[in-house]
matplotlib code that plots the C-alpha trace (Angstrom):
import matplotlib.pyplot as plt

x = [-63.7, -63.6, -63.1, -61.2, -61.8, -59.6, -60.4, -57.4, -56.9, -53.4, -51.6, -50.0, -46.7, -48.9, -50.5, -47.9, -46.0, -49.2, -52.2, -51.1, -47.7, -49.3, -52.6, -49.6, -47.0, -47.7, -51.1, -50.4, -54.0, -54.7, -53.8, -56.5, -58.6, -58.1, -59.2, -57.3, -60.1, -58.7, -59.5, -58.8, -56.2, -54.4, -54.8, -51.1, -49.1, -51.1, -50.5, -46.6, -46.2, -48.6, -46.1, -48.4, -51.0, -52.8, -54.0, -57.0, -56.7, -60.0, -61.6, -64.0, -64.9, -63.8, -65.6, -65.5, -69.6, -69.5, -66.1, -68.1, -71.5, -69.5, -67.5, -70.8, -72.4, -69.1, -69.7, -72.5, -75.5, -74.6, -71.3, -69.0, -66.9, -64.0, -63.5, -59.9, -58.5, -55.3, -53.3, -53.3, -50.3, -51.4, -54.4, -54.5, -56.4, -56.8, -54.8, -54.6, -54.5, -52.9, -52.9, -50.9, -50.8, -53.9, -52.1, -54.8, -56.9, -58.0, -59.4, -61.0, -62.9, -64.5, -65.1, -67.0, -68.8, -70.5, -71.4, -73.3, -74.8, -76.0, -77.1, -79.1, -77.0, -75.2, -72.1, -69.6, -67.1, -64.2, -63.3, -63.2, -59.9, -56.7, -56.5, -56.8, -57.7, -61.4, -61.3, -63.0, -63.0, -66.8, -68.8, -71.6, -74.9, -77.0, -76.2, -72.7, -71.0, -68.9, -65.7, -65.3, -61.4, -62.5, -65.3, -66.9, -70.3, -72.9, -73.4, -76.4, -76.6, -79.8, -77.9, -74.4, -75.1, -76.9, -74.8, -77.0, -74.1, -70.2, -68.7, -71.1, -70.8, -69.3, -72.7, -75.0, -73.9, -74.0, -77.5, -78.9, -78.3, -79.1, -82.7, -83.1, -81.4, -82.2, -78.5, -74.9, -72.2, -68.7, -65.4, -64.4, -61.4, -59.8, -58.7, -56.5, -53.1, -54.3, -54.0, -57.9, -57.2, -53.9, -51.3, -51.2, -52.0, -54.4, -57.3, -60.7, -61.8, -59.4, -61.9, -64.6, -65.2, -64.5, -65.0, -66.7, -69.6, -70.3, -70.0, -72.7, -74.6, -74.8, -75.2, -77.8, -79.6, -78.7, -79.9, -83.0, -83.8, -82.6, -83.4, -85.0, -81.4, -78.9, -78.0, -75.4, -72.1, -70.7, -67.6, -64.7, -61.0, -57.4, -57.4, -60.8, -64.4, -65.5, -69.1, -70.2, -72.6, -73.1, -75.7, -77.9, -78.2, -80.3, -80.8, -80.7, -84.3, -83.2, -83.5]
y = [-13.0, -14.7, -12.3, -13.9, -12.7, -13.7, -13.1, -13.1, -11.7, -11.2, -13.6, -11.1, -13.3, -16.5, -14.6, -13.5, -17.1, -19.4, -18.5, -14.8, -16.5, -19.6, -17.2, -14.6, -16.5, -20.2, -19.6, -16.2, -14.7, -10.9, -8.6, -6.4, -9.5, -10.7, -8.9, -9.0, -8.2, -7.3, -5.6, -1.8, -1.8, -4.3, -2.7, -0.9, -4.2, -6.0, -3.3, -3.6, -7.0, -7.4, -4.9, -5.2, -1.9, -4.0, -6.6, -4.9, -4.8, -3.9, -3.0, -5.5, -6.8, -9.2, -12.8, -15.3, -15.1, -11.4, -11.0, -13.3, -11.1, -8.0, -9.4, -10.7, -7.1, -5.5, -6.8, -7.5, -9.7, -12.5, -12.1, -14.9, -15.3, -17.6, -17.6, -19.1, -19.1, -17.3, -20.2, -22.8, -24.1, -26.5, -26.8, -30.6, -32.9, -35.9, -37.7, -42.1, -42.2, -39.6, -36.1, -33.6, -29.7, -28.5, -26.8, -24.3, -21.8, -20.2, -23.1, -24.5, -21.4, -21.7, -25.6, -24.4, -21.5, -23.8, -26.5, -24.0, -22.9, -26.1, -27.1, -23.9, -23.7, -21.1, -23.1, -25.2, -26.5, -29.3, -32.5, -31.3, -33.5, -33.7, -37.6, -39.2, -42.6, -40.9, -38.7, -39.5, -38.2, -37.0, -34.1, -33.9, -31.9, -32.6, -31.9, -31.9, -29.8, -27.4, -26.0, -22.6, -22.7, -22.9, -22.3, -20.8, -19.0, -16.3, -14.3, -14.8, -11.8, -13.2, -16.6, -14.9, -12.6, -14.7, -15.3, -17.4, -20.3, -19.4, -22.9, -24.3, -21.3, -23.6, -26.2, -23.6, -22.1, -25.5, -26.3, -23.2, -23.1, -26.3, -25.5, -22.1, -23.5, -26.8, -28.5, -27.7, -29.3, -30.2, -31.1, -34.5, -34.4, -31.6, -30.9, -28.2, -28.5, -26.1, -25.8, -26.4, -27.4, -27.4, -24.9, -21.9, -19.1, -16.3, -16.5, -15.4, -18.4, -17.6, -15.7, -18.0, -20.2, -23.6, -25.8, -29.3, -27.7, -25.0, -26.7, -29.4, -26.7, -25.3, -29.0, -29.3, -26.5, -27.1, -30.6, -29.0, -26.4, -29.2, -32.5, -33.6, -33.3, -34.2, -36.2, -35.3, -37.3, -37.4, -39.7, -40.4, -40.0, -40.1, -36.4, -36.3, -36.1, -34.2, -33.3, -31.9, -32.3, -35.0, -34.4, -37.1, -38.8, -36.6, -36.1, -32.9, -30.9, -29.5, -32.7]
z = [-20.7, -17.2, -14.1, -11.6, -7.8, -4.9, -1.6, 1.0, 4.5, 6.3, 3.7, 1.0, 1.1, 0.5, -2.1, -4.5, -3.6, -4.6, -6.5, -8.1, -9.7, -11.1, -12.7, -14.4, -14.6, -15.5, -17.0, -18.3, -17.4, -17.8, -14.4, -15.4, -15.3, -11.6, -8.3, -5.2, -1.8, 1.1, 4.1, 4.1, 6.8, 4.8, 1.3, 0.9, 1.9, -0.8, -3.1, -2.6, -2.1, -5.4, -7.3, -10.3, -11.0, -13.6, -10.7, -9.2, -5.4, -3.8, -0.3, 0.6, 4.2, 6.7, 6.9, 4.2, 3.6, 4.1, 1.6, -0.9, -0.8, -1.0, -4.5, -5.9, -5.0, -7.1, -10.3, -12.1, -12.3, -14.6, -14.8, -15.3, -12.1, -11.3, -7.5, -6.1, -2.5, -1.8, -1.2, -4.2, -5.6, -8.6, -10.9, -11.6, -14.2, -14.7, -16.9, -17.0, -13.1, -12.4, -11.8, -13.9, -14.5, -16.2, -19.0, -20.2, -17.7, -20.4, -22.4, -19.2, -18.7, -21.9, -21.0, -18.1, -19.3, -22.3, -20.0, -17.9, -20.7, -22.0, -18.7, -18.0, -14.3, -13.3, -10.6, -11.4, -9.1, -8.9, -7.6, -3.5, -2.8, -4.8, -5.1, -8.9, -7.5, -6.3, -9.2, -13.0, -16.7, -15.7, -15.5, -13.2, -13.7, -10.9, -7.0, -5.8, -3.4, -5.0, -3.1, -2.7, -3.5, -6.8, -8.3, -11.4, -11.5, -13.1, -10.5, -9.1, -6.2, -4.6, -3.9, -3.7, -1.1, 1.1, 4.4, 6.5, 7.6, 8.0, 8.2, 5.7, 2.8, 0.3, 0.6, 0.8, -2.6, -3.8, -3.0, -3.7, -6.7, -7.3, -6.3, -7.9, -11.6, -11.3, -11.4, -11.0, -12.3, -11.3, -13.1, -11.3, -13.5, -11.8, -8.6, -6.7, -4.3, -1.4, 2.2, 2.6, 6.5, 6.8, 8.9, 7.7, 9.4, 8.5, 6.1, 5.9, 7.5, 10.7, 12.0, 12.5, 15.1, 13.5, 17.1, 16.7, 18.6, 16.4, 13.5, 14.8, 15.0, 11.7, 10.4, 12.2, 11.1, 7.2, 7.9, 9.4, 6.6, 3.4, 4.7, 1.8, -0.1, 2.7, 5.7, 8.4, 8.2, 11.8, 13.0, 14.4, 13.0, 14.1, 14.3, 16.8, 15.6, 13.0, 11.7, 8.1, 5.3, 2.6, -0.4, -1.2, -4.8, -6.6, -10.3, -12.1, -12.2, -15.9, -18.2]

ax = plt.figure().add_subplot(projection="3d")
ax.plot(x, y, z, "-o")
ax.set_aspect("equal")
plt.show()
């Protein structure tokens, strides 16, 4: 059975408008199989806005590393974990060239699960951007950044709870576990409909200094500590200049 965590701060009404009515209501999950972390001064709005004493709504801790750390601490080593964001509207697959409603949560779990299996990994992650003209009817096993928004793993608390970078969580996951199991893979036929940088307000990562000049910084020192496996990816756009991380070509370590 998959456990499904959700971290959320100060965005109960995005909650139980997004992600918590499309995992009970369009995909018919379990309650007693998702978990709801909040901070403790939020904990009785979540409670009543959830209105459902199956969902399991838990104290964790403030910070999108730190919330992650504490989840992975919660449950147990090796168990099967599928991490979503508080604000996702649609799971979408590929289908032709374009993107429709994945129809089965369930039955993708079990997808997932048996490809980490077979690939000895222990992360698997999805297409980063909702867009079916990037997107393919592939699976990758090898090393690909993995979005945090959704993302399935065995948790692995040595990896899990390390929270060296705050802007660069989500590749940090990625490559660690690349280099402790060798690979992870990635569905590039699906992709999610959230609000990755958009403008709503609140969040875990609200709290974080997300500047230009702090994130160069924390490229710069991933780039430092994995340059062997990355390069920085630095330019101009419409919206002003942005800096992150993109993961060289490399081949899995496991076949």
């Amino acid at each position: 059975m998959t456990t499904i965590v959700i971290p959320s701060l100060s965005r109960a009404d995005i909650l139980i408008e997004r992600t918590l009515p499309l995992l009970l209501e369009f995909y018919e999950i379990d309650p007693k199989t998702i978990y709801v972390f909040v901070v403790e001064e939020e904990l009785e709005e979540y409670k009543n806005k959830i209105n459902n004493d199956k969902v399991n709504v838990i104290v964790g801790v403030k910070g999108i590393a730190e919330q992650r750390a504490f989840i992975s601490n919660y449950f147990d080593e090796g168990q099967f974990i599928l991490s979503l964001d508080d604000d996702i509207r649609r799971i979408s697959e590929l289908e032709g060239n374009r993107l429709i409603d994945l129809k089965n949560l369930k039955e993708l779990n079990e997808i997932v699960l048996e490809v980490l299996k077979h690939n000895n990994s222990a992360c698997c992650g999805i297409y980063p951007t909702n867009n079916a003209f990037f997107m393919k009817q592939t699976i990758y096993n090898n090393l690909k950044f993995c979005i945090g928004a959704m993302r399935w793993y065995l948790n692995d608390k040595e990896i899990e709870t390390n929270c060296d970078y705050s802007l660069l969580e989500d590749y940090s996951k990625s490559i660690k576990y690349y280099l402790k199991y060798g690979t992870v893979s990635r569905l590039n036929y699906i992709a999610i409909d959230h609000d990755c940088n958009g403008p709503l307000k609140g969040g875990l990562k609200s709290i974080n200094d997300r500047s230009y000049h702090f994130k160069a910084k924390e490229c710069h020192k991933f780039l430092d500590e994995y340059k062997l496996y990355c390069r920085l990816n630095d330019r101009y756009l419409k919206t002003g200049r942005k800096i992150d991380i993109a993961f060289k070509k490399c081949r899995s370590r496991s076949n």
